[in-house]
N, C-alpha and C positions, 0 to 999 in steps of 0.2 A: 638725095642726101637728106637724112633725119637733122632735125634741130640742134640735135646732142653732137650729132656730126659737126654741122656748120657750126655750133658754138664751140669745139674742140678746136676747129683748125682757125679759128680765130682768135682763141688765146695761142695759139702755137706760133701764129704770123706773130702776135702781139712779143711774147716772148724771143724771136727770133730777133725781130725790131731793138728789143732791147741790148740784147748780146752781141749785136753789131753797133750798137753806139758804143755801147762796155769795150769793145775791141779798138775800136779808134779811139776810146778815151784813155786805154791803156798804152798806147806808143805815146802819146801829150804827157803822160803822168811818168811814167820810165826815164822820158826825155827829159822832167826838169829841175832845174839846181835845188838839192836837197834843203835849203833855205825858203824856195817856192813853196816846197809842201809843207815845211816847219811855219810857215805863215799862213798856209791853206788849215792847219791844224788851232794854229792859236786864233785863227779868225771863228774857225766852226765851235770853240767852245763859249766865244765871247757870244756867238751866235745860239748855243743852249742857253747861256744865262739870261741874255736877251728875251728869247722866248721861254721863258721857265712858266709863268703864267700860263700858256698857250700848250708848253707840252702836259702840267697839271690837271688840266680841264680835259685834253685825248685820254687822259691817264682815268682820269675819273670815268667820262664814258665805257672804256674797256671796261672798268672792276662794275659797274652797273650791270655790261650785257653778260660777265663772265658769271654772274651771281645766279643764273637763268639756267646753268650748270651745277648748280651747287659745289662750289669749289673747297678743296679742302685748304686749313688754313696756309699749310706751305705752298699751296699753289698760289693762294693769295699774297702771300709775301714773296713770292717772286714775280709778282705781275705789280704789285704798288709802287709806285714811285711816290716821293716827297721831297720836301725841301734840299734834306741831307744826300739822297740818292742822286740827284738832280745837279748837284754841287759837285758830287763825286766824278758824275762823266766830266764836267765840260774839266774839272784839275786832272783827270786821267787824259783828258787831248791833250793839256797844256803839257805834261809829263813829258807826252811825245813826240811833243815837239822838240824838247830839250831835249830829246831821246836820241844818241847818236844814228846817222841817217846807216843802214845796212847797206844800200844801192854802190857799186863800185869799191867796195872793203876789195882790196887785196887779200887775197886768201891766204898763199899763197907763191912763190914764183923763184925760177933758178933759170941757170943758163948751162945750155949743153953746149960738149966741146965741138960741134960746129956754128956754136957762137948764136945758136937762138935764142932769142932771150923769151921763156914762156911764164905767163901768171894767171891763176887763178882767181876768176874776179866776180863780185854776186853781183846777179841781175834778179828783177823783179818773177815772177812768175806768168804774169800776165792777166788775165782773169779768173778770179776766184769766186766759185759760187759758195754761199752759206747760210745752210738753211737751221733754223732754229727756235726753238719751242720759250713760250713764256715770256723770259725776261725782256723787258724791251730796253735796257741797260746796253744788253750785246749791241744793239745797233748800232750805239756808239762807239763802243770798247772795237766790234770789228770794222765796223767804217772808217776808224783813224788809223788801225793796226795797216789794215793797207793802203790810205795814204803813205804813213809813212813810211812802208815797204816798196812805194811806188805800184803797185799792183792796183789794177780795176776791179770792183765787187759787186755782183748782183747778191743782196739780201733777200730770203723769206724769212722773216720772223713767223713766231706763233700766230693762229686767226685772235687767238686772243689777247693779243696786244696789238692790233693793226694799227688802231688811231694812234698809240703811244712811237710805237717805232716811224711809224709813219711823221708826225710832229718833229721827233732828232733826227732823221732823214732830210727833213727841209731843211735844219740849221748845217745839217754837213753841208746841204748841194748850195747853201748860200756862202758858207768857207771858202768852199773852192770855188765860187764864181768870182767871190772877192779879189783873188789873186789872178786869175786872169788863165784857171784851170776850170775843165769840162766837169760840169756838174755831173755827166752820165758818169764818172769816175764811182759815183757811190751811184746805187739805183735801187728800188725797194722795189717788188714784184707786186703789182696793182692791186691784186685779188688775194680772196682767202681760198678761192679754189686749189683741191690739194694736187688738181688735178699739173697746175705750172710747176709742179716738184718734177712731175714726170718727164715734163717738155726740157725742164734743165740737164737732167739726167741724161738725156740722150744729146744735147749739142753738144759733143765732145771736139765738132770745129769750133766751136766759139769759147768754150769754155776751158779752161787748163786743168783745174781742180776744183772738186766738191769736196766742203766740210760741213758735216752734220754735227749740229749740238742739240742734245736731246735723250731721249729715253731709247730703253730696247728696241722696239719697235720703230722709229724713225731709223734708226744706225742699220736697223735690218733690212727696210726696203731699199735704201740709197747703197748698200752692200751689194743688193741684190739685183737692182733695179740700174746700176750706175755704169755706162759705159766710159766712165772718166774717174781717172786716181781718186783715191778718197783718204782722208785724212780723218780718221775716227776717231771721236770724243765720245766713248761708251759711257754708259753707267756709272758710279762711283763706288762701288761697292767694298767703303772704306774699313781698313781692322785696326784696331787699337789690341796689343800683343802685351800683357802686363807679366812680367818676365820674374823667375821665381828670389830674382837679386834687387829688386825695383824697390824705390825708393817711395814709401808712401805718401810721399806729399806732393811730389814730381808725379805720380800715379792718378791720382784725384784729381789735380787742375788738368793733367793733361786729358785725362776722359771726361770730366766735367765738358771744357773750353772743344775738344773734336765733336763730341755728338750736340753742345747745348749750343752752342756760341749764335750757329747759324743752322738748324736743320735741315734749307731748303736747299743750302749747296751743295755741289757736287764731291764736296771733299770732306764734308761731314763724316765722321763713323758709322758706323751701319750694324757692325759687329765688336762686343770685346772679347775677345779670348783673354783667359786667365791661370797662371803660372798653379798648377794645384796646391804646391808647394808652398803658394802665397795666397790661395785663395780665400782660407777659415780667416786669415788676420786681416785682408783687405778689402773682401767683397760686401760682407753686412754694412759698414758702416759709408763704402761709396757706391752702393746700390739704393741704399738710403736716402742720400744727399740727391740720388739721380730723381726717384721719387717726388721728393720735395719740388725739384724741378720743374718737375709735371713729367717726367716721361715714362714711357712704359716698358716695362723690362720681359722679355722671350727669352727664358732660362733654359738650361736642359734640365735634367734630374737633380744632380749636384746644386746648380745656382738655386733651384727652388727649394732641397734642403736648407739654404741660407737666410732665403726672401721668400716668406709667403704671398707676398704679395705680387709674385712674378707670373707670368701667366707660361703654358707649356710651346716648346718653339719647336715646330716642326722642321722639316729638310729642307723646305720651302724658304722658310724666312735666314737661313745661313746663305741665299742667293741674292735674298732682295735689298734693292735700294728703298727703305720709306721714305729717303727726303721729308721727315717729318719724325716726332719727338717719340721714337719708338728706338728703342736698343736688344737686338741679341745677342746671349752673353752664354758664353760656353766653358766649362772649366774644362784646359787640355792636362796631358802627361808630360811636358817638358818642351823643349824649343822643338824640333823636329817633328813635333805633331803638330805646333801651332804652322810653321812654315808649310807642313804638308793640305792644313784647313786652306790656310789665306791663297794658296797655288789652283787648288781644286777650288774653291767656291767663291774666290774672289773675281775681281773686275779688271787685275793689271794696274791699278788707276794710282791708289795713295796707301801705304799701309808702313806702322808704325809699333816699335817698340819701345817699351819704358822698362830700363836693367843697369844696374850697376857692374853687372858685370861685359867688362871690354870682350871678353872673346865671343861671349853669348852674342854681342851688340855686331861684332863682325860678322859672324855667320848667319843673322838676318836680312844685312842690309847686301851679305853677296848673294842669298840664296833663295832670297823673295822676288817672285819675277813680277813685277810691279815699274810702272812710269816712274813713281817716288817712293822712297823708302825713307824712312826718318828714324832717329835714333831721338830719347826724352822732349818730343817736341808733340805737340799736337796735327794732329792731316788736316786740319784747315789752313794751314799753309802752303798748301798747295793751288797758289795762286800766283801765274806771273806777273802781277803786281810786287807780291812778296819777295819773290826773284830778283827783283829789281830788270826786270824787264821791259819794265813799262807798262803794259796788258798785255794780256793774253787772248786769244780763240777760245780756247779750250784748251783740258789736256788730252793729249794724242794718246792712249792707250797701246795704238800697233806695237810689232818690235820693228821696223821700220822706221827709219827719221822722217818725219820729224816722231820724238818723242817725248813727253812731258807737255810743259807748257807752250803751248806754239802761240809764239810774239810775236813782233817783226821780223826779228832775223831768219824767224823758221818758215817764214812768206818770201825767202827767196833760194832762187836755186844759183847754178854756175855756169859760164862758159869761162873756157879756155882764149886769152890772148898772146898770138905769137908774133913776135916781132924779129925781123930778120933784118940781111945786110943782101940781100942775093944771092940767096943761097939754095940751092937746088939740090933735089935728092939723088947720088950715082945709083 
């Protein structure tokens, strides 16, 4: 046996090791009073703020080694944490805690006339793997999501947040030990080798479901590579749809606030399609203002007639996510071209129209095959925070449920309870 060998089957044991604590930490966490975990949750966030020094410092590490990289600036802002960010996880645990528990909700339930009485009741899923690029924010946001789902989690974060996710991993598994719950309930996968992605991939004894957050490429090996459900958070490949009845000042904040607000999330804008009919009166002067911004605009022909300043946008860039302060902007021929761009070259993920007209506004929002669809609103609201959810995973792009924002409620499935008097089948 090669080195390569015996170093494979020893993170394999290691990883095995782990998904068998994860599994008996998941019947202790199923098993207890939705109050237990609601205290396991407000213990873990008093426990980030407690160490908010200590995850600062992890934090700082990562952005030093990730710099050796040459990181572009949206990767760096999604890898920083501060004060404000810092703040944000431990009130997103507190949230969830207050968050009504999903575990045992009645679905559900009626009685048939040989008197059974049957209901539909949510149970946890059991263990969930989730693996995840950059943000070390998720550690948090998914580590509470399934406590308070009752659900066990093996985490990979990005290598390039290890120390950072690693730091809010200890204050979760000090939550839960607070209460008198198995720290293995949350567990972070020891290594940055990519190779434990693989190892998770195939325990589909131990493991119930894999969710990947991340780029192309990660959705696609875990696609590919995954002998266990998968729950997909593709790409974002967000559209802002400016509609030939739209109202220019609901038009401007809302594409300003989609692509500027935050570039490096997932529900940023990526593309604007634009109403021709409203383009000579609206495009110069909020192509401008985007400019001013700092961003950089990928015209077709038409947009570049408008804006010298826009640079020419191949077929290429009507596919991609920049997660960064770049916009392609396409003038179409009416709603039916915009619907037929956003179907063919979109994500599924977030896409939004801005129109005063109600019928135009109906026929987008049935006929865009999209997770979210929004009517005069900006696509960085698609966040289940914003939901009132509480947090969110991701958004699930499949047409399979879960879809959209998967929170708690979407980390559990069902069985059937039936309750009889004696009663036997003729």
């Amino acid at each position: 046996m090669t080195a390569l060998e015996k170093a494979s089957g020893k993170l394999g044991a290691e990883m095995r090791a782990l998904c068998l604590a994860a599994r008996a930490a998941a019947a202790t966490l199923a098993g207890a009073k939705p109050e237990q975990r609601s205290e396991a949750l407000k213990q873990s966030a008093a426990a980030i703020r407690a160490r908010h020094a200590a995850i600062l410092e992890a934090n700082y590490r990562d952005l030093e080694l990730a710099q050796n990289d040459k990181p572009t600036s949206a990767m760096t802002d999604r890898l920083m944490l501060d004060d404000r960010r810092i703040e944000a996880m431990a009130h997103g645990l507190d949230e969830l805690a207050a968050f009504p528990d999903p575990v045992g909700t009645v679905l559900a339930e009626w009685t048939r006339p040989n008197g059974l009485h049957i209901s539909r009741v949510r149970v946890p899923l059991g263990v969930i793997g989730i693996i995840y690029e950059s943000r070390p924010n998720v550690t948090a946001d998914a580590g509470g999501l399934c406590i308070r789902s009752g659900n066990a989690v093996i985490l990979r974060g990005g290598s390039e947040s290890f120390h950072s996710s690693r730091a809010i991993g200890d204050a979760l598994e000090q939550g839960l030990e607070s209460v008198g719950l198995p720290k293995a309930a949350v567990q972070l996968v020891p290594t940055r080798s990519r190779e434990a992605v693989g190892h998770m991939l195939a325990m589909n004894d131990l493991i119930d479901v894999i969710v990947p957050r991340g780029g192309r490429e990660l959705i696609e090996r875990v696609q590919t590579e995954s002998r266990l459900p998968v729950i997909a958070h593709l790409e974002g490949v967000c559209h802002v749809y400016i509609g030939s009845k739209a109202d220019p000042e609901k038009a401007r904040k809302i594409v300003l606030n989609a692509k500027m607000r935050r570039t490096g999330v997932c529900g940023a804008a990526e593309t604007l399609l634009v109403d021709r009919a409203a383009a000579k009166e609206l495009l110069p002067a909020l192509l401008s203002e985007l400019h001013h911004a700092g961003c950089e605009i990928r015209g077709d022909e038409t947009v570049r007639a408008l804006d010298k300043q826009a640079k020419p946008a191949t077929e290429k860039d009507w596919f991609t996510e920049y997660l960064d302060a770049i916009l392609a902007v396409k003038v179409v021929d009416g709603l039916d071209q915009a619907i037929r761009h956003i179907n063919h070259y979109g994500s599924h993920h977030t896409d939004a129209i801005v129109t005063e007209d109600k019928d135009a506004a109906e026929a987008f929002l049935d006929k865009v095959d999209s997770a979210i669809v929004l009517l005069n609103a900006s696509t960085q609201f698609a966040d289940g925070g914003e939901f009132g959810m509480g947090a969110e995973i991701g958004i699930s792009t499949g047409r399979l449920p879960p879809r959209g924002p998967v929170g708690a409620e979407q980390l559990t499935s069902f069985k059937y309870v039936v309750r009889g008097n004696g009663q036997v089948r003729p």
